[in-house]
N, C-alpha and C positions, 0 to 999 in steps of 0.2 A: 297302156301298161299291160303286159303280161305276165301270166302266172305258168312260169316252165316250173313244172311240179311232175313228182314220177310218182305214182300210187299203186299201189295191191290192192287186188282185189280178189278173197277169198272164198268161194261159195261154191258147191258142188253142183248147184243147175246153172247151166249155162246160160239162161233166159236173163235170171237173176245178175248174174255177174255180167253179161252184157247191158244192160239196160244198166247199174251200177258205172259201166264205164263209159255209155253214153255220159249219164249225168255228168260227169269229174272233165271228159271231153269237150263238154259246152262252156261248164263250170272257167272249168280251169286251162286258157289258152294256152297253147305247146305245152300240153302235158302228156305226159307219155303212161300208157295205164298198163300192167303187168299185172297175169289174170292167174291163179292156183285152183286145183278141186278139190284138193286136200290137206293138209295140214302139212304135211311133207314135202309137196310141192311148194307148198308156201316159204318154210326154213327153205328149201333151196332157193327159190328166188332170192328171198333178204339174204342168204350167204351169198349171192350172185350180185345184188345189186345195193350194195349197206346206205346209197342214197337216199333210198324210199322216203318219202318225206310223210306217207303216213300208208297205216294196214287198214281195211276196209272188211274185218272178217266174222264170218258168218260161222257159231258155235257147234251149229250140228250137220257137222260133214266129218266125209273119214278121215278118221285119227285125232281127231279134235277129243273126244271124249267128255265133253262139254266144257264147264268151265276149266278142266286139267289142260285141256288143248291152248284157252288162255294166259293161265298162270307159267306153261312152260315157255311160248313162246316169249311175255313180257319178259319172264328172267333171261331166256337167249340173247334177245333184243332190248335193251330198256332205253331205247332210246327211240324208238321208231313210235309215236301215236296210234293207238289201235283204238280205231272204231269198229266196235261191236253191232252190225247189223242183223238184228234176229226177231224171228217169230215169237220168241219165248215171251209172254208179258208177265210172269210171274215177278213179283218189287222184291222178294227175298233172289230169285236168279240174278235182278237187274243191281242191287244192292252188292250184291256177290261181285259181279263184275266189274263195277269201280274198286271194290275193295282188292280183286287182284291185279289194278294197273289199267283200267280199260279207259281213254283219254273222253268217250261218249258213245252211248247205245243208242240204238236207233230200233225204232220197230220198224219191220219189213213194210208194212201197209202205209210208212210215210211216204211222203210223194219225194223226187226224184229232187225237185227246190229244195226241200225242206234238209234232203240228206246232203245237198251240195252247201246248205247257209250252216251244217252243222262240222262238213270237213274244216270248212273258212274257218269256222268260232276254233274249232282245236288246232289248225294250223297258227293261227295266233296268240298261242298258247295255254288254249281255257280247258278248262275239264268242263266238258258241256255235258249239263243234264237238264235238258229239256221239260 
């Protein structure tokens, strides 16, 4: 069985969002990964591609503005799953973030499995909080 899945992935270092879309590549057979540096690129992709079966975005890159850069893209989009992948560990940021639509956070220091078994849990429609 394969998983044809088309994903974003939002993060300003490239290291980061590579490695990001290795994971989703192993993860998730014929899936096609669609990579943003910024917030703006990101809204053009989802206007480009309203498939996206889920956003993979990272809080503090340009234009994001932290959680404002969350709350405007969920109201653009409210359909698309964003997982929040961020360094932030503060529980009132990470609190904030489900509370503006965010389907599950991740801290950046999870391993590469751990972000792939958390896309699965909210591709099957969970609000994953780990």
């Amino acid at each position: 069985m394969t998983d044809k899945r088309t994903f974003l992935v939002a993060d300003d270092h490239p290291m980061v969002r590579d490695a990001l879309a290795l994971a989703l590549a192993q993860a998730f057979a014929d899936s096609a990964v669609v990579t943003a540096g910024s917030r703006a690129q990101a809204e053009a992709e989802l206007e480009k591609q309203p498939e996206i079966d889920a956003l993979l975005l990272d809080l503090d890159m340009p234009g994001m503005d932290g959680l404002t850069g969350l709350a405007l893209l969920r109201a653009e989009h409210p359909t698309v799953p964003i997982i929040v992948v961020s360094a932030a560990r503060e529980a009132s940021i990470v609190r904030r973030a489900y509370d503006l639509g965010a389907s599950a956070y991740v801290d950046k220091s999870a391993s590469l499995a751990e972000i792939a078994g958390t896309v699965r849990a909210v591709l099957a429609g969970e609000i994953f909080a780990p």
